[in-house]
CHARMM internal coordinates of N, CA and C (Angstrom, degrees):
IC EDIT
DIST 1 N 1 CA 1.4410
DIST 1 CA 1 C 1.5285
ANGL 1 N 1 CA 1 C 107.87
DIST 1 C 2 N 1.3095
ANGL 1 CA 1 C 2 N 117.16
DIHE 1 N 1 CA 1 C 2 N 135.90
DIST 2 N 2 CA 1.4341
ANGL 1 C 2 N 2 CA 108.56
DIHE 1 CA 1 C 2 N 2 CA -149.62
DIST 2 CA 2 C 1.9475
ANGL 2 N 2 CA 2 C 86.86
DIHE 1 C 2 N 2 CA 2 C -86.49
DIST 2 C 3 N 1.0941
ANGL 2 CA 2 C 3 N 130.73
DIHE 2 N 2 CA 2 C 3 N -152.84
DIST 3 N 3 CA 1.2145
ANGL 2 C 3 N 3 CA 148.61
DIHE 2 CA 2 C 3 N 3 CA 157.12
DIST 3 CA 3 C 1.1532
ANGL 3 N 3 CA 3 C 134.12
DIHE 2 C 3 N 3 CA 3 C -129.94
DIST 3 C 4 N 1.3841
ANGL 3 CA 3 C 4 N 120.50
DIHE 3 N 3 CA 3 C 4 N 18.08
DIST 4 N 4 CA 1.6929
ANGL 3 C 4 N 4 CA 133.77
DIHE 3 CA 3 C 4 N 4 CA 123.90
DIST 4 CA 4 C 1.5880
ANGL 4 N 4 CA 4 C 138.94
DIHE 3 C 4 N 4 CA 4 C -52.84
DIST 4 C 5 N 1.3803
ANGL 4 CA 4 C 5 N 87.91
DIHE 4 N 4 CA 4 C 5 N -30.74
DIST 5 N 5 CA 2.0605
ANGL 4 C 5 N 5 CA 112.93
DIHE 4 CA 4 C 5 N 5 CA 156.91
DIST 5 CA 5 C 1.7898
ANGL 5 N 5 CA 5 C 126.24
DIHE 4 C 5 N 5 CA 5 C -57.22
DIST 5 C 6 N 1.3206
ANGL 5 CA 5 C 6 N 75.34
DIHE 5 N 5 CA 5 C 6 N -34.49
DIST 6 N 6 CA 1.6909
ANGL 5 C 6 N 6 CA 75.49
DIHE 5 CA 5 C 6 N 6 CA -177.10
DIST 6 CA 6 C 1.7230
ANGL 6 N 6 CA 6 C 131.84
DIHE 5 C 6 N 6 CA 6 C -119.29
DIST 6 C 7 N 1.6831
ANGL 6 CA 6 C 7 N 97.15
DIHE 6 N 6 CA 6 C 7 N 8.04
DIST 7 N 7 CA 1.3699
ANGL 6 C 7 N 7 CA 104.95
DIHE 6 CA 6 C 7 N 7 CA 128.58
DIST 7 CA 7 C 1.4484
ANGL 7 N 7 CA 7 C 155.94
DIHE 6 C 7 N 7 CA 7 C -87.34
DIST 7 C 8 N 0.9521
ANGL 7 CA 7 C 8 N 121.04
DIHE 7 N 7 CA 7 C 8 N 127.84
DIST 8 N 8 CA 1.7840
ANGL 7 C 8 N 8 CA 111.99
DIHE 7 CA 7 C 8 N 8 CA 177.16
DIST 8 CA 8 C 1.5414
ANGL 8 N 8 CA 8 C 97.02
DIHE 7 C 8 N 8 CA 8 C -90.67
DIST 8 C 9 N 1.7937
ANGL 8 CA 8 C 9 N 94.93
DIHE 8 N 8 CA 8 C 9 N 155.51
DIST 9 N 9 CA 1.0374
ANGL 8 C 9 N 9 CA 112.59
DIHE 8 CA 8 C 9 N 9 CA 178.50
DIST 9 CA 9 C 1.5230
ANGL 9 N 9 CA 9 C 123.08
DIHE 8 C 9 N 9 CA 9 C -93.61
DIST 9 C 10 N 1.4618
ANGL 9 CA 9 C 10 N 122.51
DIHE 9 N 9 CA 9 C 10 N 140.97
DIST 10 N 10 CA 1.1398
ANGL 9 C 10 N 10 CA 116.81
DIHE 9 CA 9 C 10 N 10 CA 171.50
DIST 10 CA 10 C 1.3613
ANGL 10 N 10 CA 10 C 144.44
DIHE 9 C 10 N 10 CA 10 C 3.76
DIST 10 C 11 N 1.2618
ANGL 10 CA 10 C 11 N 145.36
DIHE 10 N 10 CA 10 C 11 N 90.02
DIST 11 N 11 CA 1.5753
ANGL 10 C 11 N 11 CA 122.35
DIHE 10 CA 10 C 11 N 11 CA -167.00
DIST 11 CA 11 C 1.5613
ANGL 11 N 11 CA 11 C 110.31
DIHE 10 C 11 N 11 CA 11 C -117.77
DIST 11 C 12 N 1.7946
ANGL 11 CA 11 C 12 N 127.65
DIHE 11 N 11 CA 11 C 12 N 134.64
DIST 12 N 12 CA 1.4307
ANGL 11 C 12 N 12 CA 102.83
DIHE 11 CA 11 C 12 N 12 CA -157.70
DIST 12 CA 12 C 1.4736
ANGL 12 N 12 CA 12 C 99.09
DIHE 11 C 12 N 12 CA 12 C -94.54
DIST 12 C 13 N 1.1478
ANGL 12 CA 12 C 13 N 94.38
DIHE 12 N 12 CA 12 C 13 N 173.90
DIST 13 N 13 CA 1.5266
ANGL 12 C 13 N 13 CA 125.63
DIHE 12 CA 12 C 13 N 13 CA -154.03
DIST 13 CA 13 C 2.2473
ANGL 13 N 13 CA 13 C 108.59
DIHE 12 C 13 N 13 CA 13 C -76.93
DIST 13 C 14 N 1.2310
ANGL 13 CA 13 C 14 N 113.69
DIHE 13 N 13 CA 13 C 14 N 141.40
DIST 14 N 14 CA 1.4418
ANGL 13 C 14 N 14 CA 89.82
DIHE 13 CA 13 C 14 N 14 CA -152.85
DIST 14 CA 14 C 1.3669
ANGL 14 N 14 CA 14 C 94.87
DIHE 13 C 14 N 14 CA 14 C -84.93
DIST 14 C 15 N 1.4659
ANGL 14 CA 14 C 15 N 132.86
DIHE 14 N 14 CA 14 C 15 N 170.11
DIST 15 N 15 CA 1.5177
ANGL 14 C 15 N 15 CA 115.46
DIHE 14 CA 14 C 15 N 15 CA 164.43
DIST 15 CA 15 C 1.0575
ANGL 15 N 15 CA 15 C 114.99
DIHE 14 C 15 N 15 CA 15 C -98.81
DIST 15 C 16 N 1.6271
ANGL 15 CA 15 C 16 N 124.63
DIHE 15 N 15 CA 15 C 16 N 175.76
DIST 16 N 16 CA 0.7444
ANGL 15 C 16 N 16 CA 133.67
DIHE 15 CA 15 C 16 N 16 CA -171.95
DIST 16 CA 16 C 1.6294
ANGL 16 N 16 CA 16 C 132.69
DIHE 15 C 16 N 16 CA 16 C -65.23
DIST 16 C 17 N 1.3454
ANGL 16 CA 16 C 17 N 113.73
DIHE 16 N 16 CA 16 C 17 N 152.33
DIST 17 N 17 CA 1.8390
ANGL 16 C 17 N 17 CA 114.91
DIHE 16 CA 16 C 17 N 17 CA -160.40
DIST 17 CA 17 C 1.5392
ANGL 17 N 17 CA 17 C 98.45
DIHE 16 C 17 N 17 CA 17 C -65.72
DIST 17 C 18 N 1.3802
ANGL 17 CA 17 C 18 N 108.39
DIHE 17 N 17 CA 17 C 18 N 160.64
DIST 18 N 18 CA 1.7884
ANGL 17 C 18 N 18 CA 94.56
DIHE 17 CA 17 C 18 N 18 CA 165.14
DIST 18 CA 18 C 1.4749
ANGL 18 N 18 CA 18 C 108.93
DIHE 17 C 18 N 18 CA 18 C -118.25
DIST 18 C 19 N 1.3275
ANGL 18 CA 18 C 19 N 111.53
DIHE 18 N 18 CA 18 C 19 N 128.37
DIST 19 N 19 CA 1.3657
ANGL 18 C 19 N 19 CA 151.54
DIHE 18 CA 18 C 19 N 19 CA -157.20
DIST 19 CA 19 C 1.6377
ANGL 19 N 19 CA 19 C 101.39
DIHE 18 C 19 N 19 CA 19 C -74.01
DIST 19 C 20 N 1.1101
ANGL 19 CA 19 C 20 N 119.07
DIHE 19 N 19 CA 19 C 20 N 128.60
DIST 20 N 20 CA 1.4480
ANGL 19 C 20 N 20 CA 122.50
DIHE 19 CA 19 C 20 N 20 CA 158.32
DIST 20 CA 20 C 1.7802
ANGL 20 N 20 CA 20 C 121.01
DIHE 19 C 20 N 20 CA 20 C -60.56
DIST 20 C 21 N 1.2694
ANGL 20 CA 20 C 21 N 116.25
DIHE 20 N 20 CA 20 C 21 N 128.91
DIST 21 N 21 CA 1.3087
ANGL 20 C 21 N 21 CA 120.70
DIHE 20 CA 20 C 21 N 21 CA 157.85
DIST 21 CA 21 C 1.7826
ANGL 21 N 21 CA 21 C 109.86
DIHE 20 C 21 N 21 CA 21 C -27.80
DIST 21 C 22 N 1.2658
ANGL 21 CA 21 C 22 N 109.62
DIHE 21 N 21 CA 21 C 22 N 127.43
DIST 22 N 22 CA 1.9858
ANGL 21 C 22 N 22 CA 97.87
DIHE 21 CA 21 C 22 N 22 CA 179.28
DIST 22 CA 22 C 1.6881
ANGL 22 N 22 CA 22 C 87.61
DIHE 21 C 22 N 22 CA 22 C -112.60
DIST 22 C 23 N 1.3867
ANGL 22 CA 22 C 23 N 120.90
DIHE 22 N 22 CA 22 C 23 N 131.60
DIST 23 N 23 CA 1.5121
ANGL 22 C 23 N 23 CA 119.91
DIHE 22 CA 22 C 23 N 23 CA 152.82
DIST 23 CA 23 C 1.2011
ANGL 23 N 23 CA 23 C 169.26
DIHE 22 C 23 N 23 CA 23 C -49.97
DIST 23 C 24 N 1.1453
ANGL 23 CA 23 C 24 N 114.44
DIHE 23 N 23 CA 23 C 24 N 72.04
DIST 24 N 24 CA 1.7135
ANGL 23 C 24 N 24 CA 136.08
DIHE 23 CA 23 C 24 N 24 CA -155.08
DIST 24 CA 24 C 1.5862
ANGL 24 N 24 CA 24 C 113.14
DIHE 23 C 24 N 24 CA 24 C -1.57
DIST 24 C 25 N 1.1143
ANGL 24 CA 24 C 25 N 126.07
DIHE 24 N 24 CA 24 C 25 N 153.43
DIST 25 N 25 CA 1.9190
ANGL 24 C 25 N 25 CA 127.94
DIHE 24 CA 24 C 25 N 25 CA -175.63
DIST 25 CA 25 C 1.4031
ANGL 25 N 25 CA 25 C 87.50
DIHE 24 C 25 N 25 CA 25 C -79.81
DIST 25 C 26 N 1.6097
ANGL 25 CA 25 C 26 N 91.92
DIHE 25 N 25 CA 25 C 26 N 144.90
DIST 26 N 26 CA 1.9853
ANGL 25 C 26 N 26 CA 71.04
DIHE 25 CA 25 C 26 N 26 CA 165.94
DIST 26 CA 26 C 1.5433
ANGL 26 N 26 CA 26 C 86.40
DIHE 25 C 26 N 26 CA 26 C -115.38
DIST 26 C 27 N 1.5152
ANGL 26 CA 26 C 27 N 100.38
DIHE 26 N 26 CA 26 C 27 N 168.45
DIST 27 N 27 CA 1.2421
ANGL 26 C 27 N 27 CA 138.70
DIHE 26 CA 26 C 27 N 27 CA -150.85
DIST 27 CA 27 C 1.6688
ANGL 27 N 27 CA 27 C 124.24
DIHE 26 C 27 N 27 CA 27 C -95.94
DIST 27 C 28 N 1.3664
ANGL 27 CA 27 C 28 N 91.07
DIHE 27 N 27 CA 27 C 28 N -17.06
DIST 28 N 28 CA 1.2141
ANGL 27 C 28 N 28 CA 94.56
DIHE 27 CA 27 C 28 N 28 CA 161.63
DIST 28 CA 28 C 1.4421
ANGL 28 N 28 CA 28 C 135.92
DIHE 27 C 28 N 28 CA 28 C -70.04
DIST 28 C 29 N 1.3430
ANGL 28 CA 28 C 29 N 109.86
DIHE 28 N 28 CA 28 C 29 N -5.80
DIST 29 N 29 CA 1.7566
ANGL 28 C 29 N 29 CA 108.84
DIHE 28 CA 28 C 29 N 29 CA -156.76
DIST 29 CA 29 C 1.8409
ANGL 29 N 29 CA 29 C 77.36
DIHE 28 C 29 N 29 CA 29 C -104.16
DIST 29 C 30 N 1.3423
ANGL 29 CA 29 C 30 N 113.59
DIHE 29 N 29 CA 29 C 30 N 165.03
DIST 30 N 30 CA 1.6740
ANGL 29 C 30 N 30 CA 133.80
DIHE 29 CA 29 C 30 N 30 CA 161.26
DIST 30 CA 30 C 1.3692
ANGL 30 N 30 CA 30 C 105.59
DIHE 29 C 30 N 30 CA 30 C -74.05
DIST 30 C 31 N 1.4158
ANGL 30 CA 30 C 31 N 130.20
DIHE 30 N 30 CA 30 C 31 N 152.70
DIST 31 N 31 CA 0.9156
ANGL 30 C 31 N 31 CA 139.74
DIHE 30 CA 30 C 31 N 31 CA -168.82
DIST 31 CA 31 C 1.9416
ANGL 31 N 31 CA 31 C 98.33
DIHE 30 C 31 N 31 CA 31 C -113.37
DIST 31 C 32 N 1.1406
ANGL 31 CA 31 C 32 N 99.12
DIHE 31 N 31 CA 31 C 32 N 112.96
DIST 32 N 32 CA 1.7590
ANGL 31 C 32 N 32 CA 97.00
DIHE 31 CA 31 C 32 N 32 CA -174.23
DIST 32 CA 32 C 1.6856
ANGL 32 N 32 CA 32 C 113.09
DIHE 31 C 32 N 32 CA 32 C -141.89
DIST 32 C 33 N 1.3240
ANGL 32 CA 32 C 33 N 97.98
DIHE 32 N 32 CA 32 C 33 N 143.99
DIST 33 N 33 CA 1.6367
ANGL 32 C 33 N 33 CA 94.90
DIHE 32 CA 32 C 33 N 33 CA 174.97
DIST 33 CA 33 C 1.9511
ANGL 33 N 33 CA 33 C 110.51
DIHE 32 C 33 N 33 CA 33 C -107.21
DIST 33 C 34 N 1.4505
ANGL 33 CA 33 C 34 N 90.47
DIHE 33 N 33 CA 33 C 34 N 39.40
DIST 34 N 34 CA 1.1299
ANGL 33 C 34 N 34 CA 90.66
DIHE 33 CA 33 C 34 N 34 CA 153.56
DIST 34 CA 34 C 1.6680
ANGL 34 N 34 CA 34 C 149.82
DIHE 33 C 34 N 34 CA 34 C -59.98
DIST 34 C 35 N 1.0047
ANGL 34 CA 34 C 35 N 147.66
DIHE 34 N 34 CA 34 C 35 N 102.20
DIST 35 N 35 CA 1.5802
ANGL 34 C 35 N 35 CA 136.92
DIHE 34 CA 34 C 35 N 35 CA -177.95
DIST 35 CA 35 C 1.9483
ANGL 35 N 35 CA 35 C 108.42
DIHE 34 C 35 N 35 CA 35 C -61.63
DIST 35 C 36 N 1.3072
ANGL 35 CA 35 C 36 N 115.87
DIHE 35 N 35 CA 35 C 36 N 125.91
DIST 36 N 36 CA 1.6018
ANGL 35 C 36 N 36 CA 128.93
DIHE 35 CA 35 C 36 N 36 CA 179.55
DIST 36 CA 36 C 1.6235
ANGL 36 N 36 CA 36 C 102.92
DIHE 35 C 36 N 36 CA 36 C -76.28
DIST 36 C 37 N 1.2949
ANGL 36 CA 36 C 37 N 112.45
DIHE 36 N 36 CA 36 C 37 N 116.29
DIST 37 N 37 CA 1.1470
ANGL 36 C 37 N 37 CA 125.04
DIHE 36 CA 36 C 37 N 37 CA -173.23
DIST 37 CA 37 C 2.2205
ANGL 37 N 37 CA 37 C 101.44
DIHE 36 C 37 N 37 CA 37 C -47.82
DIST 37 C 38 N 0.9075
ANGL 37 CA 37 C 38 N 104.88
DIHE 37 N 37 CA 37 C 38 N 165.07
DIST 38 N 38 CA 2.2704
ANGL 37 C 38 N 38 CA 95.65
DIHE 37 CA 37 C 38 N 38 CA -179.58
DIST 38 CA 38 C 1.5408
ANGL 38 N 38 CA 38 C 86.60
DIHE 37 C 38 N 38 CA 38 C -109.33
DIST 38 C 39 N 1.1344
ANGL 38 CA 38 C 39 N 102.21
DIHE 38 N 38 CA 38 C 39 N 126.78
DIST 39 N 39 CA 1.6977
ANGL 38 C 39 N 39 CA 115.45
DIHE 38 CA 38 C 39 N 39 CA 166.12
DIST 39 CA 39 C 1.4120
ANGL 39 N 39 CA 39 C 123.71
DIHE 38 C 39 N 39 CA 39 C -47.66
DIST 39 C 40 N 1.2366
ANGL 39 CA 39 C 40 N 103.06
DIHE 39 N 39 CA 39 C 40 N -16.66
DIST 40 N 40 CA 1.9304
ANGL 39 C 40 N 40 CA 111.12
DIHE 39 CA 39 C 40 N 40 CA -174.71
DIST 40 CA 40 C 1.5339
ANGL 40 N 40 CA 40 C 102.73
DIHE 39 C 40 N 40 CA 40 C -140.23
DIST 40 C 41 N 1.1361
ANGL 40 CA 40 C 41 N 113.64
DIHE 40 N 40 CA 40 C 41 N 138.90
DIST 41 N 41 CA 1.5185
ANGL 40 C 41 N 41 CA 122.48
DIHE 40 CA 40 C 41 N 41 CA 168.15
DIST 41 CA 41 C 1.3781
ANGL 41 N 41 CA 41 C 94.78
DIHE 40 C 41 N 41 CA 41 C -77.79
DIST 41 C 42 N 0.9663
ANGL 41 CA 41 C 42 N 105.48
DIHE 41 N 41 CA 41 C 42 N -43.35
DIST 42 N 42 CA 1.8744
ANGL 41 C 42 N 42 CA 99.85
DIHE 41 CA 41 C 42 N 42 CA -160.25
DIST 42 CA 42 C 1.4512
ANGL 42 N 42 CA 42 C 86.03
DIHE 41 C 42 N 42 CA 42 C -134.36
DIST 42 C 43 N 2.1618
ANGL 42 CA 42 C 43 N 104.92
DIHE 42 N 42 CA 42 C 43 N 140.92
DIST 43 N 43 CA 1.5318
ANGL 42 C 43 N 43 CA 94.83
DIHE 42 CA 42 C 43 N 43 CA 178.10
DIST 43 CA 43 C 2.2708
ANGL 43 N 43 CA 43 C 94.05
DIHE 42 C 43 N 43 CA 43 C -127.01
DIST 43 C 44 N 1.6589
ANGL 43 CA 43 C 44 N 64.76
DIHE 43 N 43 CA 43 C 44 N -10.54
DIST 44 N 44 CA 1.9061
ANGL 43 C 44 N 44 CA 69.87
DIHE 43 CA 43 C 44 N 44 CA -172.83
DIST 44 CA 44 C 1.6595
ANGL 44 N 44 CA 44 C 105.87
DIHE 43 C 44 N 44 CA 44 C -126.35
DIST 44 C 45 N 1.4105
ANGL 44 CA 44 C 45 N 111.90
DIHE 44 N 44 CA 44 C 45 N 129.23
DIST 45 N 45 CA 1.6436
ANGL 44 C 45 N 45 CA 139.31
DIHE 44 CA 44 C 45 N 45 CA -168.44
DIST 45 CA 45 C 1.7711
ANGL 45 N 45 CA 45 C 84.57
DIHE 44 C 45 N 45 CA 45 C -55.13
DIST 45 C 46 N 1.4905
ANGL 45 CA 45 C 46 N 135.62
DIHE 45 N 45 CA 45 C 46 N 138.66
DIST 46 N 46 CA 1.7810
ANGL 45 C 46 N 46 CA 137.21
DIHE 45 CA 45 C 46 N 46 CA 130.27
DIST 46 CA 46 C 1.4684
ANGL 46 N 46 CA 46 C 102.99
DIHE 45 C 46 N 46 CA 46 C -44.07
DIST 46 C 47 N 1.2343
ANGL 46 CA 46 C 47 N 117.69
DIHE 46 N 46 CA 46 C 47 N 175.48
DIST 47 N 47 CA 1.5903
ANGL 46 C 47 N 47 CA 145.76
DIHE 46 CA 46 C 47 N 47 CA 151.51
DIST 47 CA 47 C 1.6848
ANGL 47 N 47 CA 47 C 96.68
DIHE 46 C 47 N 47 CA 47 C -47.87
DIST 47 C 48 N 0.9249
ANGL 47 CA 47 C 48 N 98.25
DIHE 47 N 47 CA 47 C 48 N -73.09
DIST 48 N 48 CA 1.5663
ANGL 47 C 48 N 48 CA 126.27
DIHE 47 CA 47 C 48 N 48 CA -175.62
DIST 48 CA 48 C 1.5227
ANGL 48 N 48 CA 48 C 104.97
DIHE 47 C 48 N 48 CA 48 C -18.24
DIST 48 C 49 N 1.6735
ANGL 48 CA 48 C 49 N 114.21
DIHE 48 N 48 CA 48 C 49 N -79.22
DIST 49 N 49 CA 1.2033
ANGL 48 C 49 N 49 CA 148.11
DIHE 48 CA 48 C 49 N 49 CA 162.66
DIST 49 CA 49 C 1.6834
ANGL 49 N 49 CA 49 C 104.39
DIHE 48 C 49 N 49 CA 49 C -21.17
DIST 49 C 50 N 1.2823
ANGL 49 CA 49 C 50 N 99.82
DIHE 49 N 49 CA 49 C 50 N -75.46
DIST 50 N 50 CA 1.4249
ANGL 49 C 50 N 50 CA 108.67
DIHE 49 CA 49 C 50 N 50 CA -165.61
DIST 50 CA 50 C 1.5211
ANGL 50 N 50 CA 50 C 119.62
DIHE 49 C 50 N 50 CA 50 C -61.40
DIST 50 C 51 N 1.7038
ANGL 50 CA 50 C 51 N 100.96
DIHE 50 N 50 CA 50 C 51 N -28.12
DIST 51 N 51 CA 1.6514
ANGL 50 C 51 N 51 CA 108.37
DIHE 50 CA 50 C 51 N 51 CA 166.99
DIST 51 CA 51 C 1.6851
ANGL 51 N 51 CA 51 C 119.37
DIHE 50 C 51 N 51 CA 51 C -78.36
DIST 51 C 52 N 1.4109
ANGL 51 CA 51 C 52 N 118.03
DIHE 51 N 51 CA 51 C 52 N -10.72
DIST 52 N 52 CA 1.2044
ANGL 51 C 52 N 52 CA 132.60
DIHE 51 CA 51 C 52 N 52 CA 164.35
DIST 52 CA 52 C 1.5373
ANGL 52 N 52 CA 52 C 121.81
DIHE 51 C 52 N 52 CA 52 C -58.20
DIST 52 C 53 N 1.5208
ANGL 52 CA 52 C 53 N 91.52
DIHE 52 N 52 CA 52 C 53 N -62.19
DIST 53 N 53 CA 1.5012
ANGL 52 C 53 N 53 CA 118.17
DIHE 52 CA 52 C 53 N 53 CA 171.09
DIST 53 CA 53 C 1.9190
ANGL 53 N 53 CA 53 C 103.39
DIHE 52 C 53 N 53 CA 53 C -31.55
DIST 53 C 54 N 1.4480
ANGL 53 CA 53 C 54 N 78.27
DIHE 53 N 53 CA 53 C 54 N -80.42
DIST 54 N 54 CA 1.9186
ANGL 53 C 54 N 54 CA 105.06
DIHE 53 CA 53 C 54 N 54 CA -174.52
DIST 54 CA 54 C 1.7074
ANGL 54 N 54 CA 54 C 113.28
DIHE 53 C 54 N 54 CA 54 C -39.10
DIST 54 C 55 N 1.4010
ANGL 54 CA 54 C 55 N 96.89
DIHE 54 N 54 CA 54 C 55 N -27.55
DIST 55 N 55 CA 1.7248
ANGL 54 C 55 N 55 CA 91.05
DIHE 54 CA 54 C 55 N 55 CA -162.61
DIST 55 CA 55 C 2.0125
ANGL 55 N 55 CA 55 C 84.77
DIHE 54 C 55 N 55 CA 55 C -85.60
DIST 55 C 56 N 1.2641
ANGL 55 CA 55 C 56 N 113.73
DIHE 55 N 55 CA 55 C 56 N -51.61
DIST 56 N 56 CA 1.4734
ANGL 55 C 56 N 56 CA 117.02
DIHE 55 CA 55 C 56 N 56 CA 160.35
DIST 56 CA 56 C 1.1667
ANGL 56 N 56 CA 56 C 119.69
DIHE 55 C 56 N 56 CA 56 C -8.49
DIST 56 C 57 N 1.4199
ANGL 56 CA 56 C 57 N 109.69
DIHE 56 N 56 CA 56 C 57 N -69.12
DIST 57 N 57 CA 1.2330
ANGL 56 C 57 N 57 CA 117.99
DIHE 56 CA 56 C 57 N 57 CA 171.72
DIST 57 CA 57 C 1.7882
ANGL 57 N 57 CA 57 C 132.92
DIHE 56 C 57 N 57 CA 57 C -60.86
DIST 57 C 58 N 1.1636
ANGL 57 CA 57 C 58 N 89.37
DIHE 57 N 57 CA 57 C 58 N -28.38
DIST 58 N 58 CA 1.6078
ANGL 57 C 58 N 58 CA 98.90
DIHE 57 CA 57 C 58 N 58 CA -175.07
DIST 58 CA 58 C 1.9601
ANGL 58 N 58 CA 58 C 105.18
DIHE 57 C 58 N 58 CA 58 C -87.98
DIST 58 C 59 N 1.0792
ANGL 58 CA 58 C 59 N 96.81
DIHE 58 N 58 CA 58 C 59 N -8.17
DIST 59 N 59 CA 1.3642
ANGL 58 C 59 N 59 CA 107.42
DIHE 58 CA 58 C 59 N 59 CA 177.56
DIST 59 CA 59 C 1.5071
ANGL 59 N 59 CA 59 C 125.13
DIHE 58 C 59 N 59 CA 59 C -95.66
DIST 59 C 60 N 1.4407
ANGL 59 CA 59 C 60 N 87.82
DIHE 59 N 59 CA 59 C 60 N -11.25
DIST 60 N 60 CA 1.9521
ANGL 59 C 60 N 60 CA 113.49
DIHE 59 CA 59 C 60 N 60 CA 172.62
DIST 60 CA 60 C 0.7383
ANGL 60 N 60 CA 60 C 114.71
DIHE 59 C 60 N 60 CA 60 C -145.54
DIST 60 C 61 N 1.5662
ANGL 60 CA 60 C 61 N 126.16
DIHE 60 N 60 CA 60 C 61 N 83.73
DIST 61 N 61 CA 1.1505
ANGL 60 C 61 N 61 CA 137.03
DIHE 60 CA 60 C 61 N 61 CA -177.68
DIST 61 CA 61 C 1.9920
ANGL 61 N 61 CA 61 C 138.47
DIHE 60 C 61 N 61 CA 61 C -61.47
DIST 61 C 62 N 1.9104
ANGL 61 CA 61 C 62 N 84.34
DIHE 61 N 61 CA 61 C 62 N -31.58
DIST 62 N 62 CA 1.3156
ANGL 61 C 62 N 62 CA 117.56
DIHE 61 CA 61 C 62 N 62 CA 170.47
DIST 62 CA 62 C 1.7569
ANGL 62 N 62 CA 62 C 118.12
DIHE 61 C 62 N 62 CA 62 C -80.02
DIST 62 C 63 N 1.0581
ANGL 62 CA 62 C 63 N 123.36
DIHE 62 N 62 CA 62 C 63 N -14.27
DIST 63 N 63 CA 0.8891
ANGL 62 C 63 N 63 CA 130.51
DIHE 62 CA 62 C 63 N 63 CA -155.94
DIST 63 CA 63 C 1.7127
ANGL 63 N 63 CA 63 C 109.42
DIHE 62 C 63 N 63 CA 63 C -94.41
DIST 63 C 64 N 1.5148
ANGL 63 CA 63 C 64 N 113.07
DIHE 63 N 63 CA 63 C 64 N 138.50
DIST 64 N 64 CA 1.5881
ANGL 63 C 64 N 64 CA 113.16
DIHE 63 CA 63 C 64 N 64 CA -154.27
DIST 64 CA 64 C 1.4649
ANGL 64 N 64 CA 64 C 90.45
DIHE 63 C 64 N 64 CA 64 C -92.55
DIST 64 C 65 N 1.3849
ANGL 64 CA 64 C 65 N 103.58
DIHE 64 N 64 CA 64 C 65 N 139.69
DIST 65 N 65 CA 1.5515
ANGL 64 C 65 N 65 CA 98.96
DIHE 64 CA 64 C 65 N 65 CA 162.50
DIST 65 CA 65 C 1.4207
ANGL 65 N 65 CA 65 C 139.61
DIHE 64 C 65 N 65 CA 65 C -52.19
DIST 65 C 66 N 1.3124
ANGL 65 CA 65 C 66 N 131.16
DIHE 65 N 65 CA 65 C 66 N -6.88
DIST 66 N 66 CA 1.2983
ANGL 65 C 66 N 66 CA 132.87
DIHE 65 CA 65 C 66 N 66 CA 150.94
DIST 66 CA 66 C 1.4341
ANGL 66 N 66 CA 66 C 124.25
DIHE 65 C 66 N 66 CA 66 C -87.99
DIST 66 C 67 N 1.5767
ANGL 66 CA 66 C 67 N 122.19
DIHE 66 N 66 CA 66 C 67 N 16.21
DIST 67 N 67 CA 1.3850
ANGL 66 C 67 N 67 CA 139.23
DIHE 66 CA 66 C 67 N 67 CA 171.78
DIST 67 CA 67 C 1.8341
ANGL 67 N 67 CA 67 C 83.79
DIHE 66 C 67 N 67 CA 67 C -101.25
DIST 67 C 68 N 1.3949
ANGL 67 CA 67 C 68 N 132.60
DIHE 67 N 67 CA 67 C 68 N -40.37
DIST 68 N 68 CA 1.5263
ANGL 67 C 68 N 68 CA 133.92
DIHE 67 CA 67 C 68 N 68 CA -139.40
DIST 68 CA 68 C 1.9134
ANGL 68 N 68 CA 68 C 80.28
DIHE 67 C 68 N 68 CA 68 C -82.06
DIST 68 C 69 N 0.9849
ANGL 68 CA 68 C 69 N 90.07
DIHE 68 N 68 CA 68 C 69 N -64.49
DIST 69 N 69 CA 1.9021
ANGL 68 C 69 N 69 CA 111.70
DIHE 68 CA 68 C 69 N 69 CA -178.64
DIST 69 CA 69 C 1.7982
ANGL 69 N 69 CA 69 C 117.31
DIHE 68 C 69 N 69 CA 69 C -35.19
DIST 69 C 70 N 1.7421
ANGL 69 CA 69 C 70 N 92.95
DIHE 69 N 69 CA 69 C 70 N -47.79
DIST 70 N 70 CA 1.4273
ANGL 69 C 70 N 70 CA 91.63
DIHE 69 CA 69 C 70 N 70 CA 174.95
DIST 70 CA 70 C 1.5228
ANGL 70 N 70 CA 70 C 134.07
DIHE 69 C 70 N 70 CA 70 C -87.10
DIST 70 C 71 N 1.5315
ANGL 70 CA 70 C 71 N 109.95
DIHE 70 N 70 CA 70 C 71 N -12.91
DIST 71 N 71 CA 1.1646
ANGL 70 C 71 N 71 CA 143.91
DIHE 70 CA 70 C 71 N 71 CA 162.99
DIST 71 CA 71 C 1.7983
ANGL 71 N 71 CA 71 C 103.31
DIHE 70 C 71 N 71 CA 71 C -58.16
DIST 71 C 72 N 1.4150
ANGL 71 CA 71 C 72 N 118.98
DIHE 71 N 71 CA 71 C 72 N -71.59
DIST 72 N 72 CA 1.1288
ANGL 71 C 72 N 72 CA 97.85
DIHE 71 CA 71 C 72 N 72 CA 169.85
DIST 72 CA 72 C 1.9165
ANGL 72 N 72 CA 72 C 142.48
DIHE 71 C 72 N 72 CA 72 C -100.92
DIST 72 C 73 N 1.6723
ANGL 72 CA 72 C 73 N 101.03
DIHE 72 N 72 CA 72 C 73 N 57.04
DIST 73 N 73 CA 1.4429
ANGL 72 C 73 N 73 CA 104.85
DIHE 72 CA 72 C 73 N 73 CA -149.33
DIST 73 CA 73 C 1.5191
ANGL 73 N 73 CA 73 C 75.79
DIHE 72 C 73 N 73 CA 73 C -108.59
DIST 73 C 74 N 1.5263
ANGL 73 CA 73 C 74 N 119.66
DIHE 73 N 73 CA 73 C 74 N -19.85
DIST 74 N 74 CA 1.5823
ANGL 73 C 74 N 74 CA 106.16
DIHE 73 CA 73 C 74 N 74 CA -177.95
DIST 74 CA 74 C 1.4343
ANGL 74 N 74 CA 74 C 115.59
DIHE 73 C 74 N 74 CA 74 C -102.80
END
COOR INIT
IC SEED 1 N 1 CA 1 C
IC BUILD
């Protein structure tokens, strides 16, 4: 087997991708390493919660759902 077989030849190299324009910061805002306070402590009810709710409810039968809501908003 000669040893011209078991080289490959050269192959060129690809160039590079072309890149999108990226959009400058603007300059108006402060630059801070502040953390943004989260608008909700809680955004989603537990099991727990929701069986609380329910037994609430089953325990006040009369009671309008915006009495149920304000009851537990505090």
């Amino acid at each position: 087997m000669p040893a011209e077989l078991g080289e490959c030849r050269p192959h060129p190299k690809p160039a590079p991708y072309n890149q999108q324009p990226r959009a400058q910061p603007t300059k108006s805002t402060p630059a801070t390493s502040a953390i943004l306070a989260k608008p909700k402590r809680h955004e989603n009810l537990t099991l727990n919660d929701w069986l609380t709710v329910f037994a609430y409810i089953d325990e006040h039968p009369d009671l309008p759902q915006d009495q149920v809501v304000s009851y537990f908003s505090s």
